[in-house]
C-alpha positions as CSV (number, residue, x, y, z in Angstrom):
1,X,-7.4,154.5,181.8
2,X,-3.8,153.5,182.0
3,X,-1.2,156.0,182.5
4,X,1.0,156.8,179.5
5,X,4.5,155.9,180.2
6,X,7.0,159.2,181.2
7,X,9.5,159.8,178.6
8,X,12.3,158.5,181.0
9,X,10.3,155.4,181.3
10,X,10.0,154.8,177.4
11,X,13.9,156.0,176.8
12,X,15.6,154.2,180.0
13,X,15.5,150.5,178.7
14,X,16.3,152.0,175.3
15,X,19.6,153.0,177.0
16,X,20.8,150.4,179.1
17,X,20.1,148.1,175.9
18,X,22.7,150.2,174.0
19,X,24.9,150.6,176.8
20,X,24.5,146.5,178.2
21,X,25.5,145.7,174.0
22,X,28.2,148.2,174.7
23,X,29.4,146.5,177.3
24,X,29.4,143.2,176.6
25,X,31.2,143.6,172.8
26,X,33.8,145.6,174.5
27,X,34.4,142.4,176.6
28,X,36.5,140.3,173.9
29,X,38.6,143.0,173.2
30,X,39.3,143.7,176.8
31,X,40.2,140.3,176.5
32,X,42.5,140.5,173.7
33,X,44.3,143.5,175.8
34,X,44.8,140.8,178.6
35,X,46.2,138.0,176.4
36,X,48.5,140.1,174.3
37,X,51.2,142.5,174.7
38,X,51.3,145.8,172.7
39,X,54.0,144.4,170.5
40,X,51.9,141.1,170.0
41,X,53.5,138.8,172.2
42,X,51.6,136.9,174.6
43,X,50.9,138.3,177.6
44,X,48.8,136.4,180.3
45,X,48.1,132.9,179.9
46,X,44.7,132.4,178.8
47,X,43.3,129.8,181.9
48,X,44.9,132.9,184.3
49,X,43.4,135.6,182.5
50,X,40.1,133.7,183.2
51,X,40.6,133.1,186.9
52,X,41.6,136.6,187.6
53,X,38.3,137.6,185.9
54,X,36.0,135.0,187.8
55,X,37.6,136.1,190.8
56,X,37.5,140.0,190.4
57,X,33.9,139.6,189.3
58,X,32.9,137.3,192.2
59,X,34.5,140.2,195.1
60,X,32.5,142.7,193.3
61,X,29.7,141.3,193.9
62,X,30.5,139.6,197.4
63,X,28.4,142.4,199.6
64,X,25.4,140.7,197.5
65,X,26.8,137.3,198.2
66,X,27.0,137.7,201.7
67,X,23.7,139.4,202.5
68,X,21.9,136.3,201.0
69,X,24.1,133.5,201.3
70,X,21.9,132.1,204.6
71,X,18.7,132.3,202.4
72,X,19.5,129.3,199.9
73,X,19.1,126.1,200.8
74,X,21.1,122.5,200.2
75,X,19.9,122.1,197.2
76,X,19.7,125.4,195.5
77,X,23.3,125.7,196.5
78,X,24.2,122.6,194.4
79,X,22.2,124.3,191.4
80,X,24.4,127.5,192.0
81,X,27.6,126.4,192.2
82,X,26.8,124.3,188.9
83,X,25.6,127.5,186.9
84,X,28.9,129.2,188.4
85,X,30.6,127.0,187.1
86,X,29.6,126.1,184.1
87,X,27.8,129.3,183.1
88,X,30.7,131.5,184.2
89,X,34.2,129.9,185.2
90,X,34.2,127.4,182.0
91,X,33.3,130.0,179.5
92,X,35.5,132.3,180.6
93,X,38.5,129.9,180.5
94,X,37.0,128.5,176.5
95,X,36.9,132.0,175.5
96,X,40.2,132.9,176.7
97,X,41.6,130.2,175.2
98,X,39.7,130.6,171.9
99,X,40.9,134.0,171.6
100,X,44.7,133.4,171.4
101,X,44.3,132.0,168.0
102,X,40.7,134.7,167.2
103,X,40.1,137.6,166.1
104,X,37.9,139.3,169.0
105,X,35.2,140.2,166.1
106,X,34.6,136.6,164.7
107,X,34.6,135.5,169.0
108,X,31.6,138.1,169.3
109,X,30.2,136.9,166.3
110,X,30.3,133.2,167.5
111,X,28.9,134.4,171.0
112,X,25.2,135.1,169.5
113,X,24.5,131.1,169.1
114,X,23.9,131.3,172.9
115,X,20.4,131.6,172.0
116,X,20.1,128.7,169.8
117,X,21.8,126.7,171.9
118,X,19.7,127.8,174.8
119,X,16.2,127.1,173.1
120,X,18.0,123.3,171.9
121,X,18.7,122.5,175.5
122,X,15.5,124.0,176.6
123,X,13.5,121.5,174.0
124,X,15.9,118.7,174.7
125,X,16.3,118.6,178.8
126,X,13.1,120.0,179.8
127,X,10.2,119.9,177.3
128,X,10.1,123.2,175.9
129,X,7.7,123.6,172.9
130,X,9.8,124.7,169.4
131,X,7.8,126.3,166.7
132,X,8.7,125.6,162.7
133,X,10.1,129.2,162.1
134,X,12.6,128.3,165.5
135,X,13.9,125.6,163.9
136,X,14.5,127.4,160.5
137,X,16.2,129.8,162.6
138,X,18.2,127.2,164.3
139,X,19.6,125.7,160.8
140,X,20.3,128.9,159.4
141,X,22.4,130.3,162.7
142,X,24.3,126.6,162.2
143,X,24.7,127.2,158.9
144,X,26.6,130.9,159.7
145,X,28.3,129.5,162.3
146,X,30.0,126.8,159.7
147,X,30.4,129.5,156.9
148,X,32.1,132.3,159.6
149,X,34.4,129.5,160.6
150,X,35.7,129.1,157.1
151,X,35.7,132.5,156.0
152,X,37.9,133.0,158.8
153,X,40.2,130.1,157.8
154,X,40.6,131.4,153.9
155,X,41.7,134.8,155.5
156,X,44.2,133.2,157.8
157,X,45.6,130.8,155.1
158,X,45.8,133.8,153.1
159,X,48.1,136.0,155.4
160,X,50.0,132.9,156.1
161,X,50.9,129.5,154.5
162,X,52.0,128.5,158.3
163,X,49.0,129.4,160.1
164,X,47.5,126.9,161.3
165,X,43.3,125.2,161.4
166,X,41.1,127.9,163.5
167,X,38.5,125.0,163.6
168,X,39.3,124.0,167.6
169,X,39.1,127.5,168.9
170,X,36.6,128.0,167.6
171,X,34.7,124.8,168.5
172,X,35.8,126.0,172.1
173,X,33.6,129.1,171.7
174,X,31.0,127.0,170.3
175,X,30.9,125.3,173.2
176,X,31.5,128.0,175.8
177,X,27.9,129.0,174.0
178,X,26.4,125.6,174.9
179,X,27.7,125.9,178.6
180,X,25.6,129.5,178.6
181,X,22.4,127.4,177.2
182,X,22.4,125.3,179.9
183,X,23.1,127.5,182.7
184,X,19.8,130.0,181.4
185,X,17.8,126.7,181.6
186,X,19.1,125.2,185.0
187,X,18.4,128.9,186.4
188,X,14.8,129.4,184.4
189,X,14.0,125.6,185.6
190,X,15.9,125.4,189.1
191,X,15.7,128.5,190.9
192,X,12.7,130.3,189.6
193,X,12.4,131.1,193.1
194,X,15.8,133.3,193.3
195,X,16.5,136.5,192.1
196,X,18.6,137.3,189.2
197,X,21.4,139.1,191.1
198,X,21.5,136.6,194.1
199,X,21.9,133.9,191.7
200,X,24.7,135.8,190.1
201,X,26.7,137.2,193.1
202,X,26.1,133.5,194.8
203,X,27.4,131.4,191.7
204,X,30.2,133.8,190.9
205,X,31.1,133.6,194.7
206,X,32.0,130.5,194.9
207,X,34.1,130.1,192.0
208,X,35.7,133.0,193.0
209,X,37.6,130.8,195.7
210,X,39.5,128.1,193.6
211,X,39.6,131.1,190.8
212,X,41.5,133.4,193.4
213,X,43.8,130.1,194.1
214,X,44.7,129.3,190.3
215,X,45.4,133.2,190.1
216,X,48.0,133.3,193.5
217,X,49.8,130.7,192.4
218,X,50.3,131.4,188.6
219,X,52.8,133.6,186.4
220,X,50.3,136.6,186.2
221,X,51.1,138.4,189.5
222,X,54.8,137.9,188.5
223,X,54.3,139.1,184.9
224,X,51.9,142.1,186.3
225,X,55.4,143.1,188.5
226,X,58.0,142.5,185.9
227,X,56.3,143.2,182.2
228,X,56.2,146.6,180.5
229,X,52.6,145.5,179.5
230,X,51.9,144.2,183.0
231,X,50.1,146.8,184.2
232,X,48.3,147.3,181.0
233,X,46.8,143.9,181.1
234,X,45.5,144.4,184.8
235,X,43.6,147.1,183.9
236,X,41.9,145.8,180.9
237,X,41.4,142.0,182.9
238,X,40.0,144.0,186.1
239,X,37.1,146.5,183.6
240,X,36.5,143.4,181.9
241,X,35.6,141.7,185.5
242,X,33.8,144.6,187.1
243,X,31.9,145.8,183.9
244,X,31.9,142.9,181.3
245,X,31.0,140.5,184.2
246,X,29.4,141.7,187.2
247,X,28.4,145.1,186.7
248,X,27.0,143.6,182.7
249,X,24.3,141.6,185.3
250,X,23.2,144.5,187.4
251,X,22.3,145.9,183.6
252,X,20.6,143.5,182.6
253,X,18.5,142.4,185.4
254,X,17.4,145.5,185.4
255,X,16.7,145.8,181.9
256,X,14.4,142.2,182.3
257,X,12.6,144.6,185.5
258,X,11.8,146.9,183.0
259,X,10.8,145.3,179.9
260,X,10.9,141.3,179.4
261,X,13.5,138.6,179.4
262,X,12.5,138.7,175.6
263,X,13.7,142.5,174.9
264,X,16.3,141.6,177.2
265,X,17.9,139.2,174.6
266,X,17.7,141.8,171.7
267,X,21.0,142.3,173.5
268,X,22.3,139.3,171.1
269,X,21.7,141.4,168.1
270,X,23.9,144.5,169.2
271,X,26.6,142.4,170.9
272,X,28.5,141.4,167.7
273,X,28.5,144.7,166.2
274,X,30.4,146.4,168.8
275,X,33.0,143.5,169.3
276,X,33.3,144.3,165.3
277,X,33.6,147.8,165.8
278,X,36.3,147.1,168.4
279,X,38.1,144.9,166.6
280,X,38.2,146.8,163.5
281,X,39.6,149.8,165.5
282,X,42.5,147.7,166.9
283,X,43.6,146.9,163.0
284,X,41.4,143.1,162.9
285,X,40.8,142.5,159.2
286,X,37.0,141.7,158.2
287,X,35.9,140.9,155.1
288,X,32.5,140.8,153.1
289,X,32.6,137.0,154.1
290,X,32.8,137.4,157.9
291,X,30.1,140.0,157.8
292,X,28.0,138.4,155.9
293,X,28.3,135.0,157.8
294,X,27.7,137.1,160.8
295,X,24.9,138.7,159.7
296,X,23.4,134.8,158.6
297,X,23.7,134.0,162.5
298,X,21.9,137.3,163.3
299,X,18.9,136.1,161.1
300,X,18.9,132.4,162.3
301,X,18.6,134.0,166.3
302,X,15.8,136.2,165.8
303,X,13.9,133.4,163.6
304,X,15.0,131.2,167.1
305,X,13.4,134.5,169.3
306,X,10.8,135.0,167.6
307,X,7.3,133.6,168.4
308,X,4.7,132.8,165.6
309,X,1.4,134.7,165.7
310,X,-1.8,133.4,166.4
């Protein structure tokens, strides 16, 4: 008769599912702190912001890096550095971006159509079966996506005649959430062979080096010197790297360990409510419109999640 599961064993992934959503909606306000002064004004530019993250996260997690570096070969190096790149360095610089003209909320929002995009690619580039109630789910998270985007854009017009289209930042984050489809498929596909964390500290690793580079020789060590706010920013870039980044990973791999890489992605689902939360609490107006429309891309990932019985 199989053992009944301890009461740490039933509560633990319970936790780190709360604390990994935790982490990873605090991430775009972090974010925020980095791009923007206290008064407003922009702080760090948004492609340095995102270099100094890459490159925090990838020293964090370098003592991984180097114990398995030898163990890859030719080929699995070339998948690596590809999912580093575009499943870490290019979202981070799209997001950054996106988020001098976003409200953090509507960017976490925007964030949960990585699983849409991931099961499109998936059926697209490598054969993956897609059920009826998936593609339902796909429309309708499309369909929120389109309607968040112009709730945002009524509430922008109305606090100012001069403010201009959100429509290409946020088409950056919709992308960013295509670059994270394809990276979950080249590393289900590609290196089924490699563990989670090796895969991470590996890819991260090597953009780390041209991320350091763009870093050294931009305005943010100068600004971190010489603004009031400089100081301010660092810290919130540097948790953002360490926790939102590489430390987020370590959660979830562990959470996958535990449970599934289905529970795993319940994640989505909790991600947007505390960027909301966060966002709310640094003074970002939401309407009825913006929640709603979120809550429409909520329903159109967990059609696209969930599996019909039978």
């Amino acid at each position: 008769m199989p053992s009944q599961p301890s009461p740490k064993q039933r509560w633990a992934p319970a936790f780190v599912l709360l604390l990994l959503g935790f982490v990873w909606g605090s991430s775009f306000i972090l974010m925020k702190w980095g791009l923007f002064a206290a008064d407003g004004s922009p702080l760090f530019p948004p492609v340095e912001l995102a270099a100094l993250r890459i490159a925090i996260a990838g020293f964090t997690l370098l003592p991984i890096s180097l114990r398995h570096w030898k163990s890859l070969n030719k080929a699995q190096w070339l998948w690596v550095s590809l999912i580093g790149t575009v499943g870490s360095f290019i979202p981070a610089i799209l997001f950054a971006t996106a988020q001098t003209a976003l409200p953090s909320a509507m960017a976490g929002m925007l964030n949960a159509l990585s699983p849409i995009w991931t099961l499109l690619i998936g059926m697209a580039a490598f054969g993956i079966a897609v059920q009826r109630n998936q593609l339902g789910g796909i429309a309708i998270g499309f369909a929120g996506t389109i309607w968040l985007i112009q709730a945002q854009q009524s509430a922008s017009t109305l606090a100012s005649e001069s403010n201009p289209s959100i429509f290409i930042p946020s088409l950056l984050l919709v992308i960013a959430t295509v670059c994270y489809g394809i990276s979950v498929n080249i590393t289900r596909e590609k290196l089924r062979g490699l563990k989670s964390p090796v895969i991470a500290a590996c890819s991260l690793g090597l953009v780390a080096m041209p991320a350091s580079l763009i870093f050294i020789i931009g305005d943010i060590p100068h600004l971190i010197a010489s603004h009031p706010d400089g100081l301010r920013g660092l810290a919130a870039v540097s948790v953002l790297a360490a926790f939102g980044t590489a430390g987020a990973l370590v959660l979830f791999n562990q959470l996958i360990a535990w449970t599934s890489a289905v529970t795993a992605a319940s994640v989505t689902y909790i991600i947007p409510l505390f960027a909301a939360l966060w966002g709310w609490w640094d003074g970002e107006q939401l309407n009825a419109q913006h929640l709603a429309a979120g809550g429409c891309i909520l329903i159109g990932v967990w059609l696209t999640n969930r599996k019909a019985k039978g």
